[in-house]
N, C-alpha and C positions, 0 to 999 in steps of 0.2 A: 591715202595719198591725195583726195583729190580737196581735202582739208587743208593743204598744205599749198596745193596751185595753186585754189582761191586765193588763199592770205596773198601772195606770188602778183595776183590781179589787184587786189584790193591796196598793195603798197604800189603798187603801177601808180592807180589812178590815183591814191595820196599825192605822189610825186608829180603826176604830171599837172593835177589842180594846182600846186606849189608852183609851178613854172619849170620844173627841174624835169625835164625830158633825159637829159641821160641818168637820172636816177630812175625814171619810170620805164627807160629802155633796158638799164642793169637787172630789173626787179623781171621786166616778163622773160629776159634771157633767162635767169635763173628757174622763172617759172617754166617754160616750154620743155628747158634740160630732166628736170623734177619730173612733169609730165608730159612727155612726147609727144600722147595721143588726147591732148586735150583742146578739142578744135576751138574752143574760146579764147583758149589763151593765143593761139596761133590768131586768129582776126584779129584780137587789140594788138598783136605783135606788129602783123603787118599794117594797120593802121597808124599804128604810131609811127612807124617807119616812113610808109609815107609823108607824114607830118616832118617827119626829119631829115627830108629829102633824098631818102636811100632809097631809091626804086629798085633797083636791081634786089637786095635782101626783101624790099618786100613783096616784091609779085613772087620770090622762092618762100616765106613764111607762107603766103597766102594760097599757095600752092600745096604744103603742107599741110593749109588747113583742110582742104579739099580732101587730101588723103588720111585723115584723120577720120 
């Protein structure tokens, strides 16, 4: 499984180099769901979030990360 989060991050940061932010936001939602407890994916979650002005989802991702 966590073969499959990576890829999950790895098509994140494809998309958000691209400029495409809600692809690289669709990519780590898919990835977090896949892997729950995977606290990397949770930081670039809530990082990106922040980037895309969603404070509220990301201090609860970033929060997740913690409980990871």
């Amino acid at each position: 499984m966590e073969v499959v989060s990576s890829a999950w991050g790895i098509i994140a940061n494809l998309e958000a180099a691209q400029g495409n932010l809600d692809g690289a936001l669709f990519a780590l939602e898919r990835g977090v769901k896949a892997s729950p407890y995977n606290r990397k994916l949770w930081i670039e979650y809530a990082e990106l979030l922040g980037h895309a002005d969603n404070r509220p989802l990301a201090i609860q991702a970033s929060y997740k990360a913690l409980q990871s």
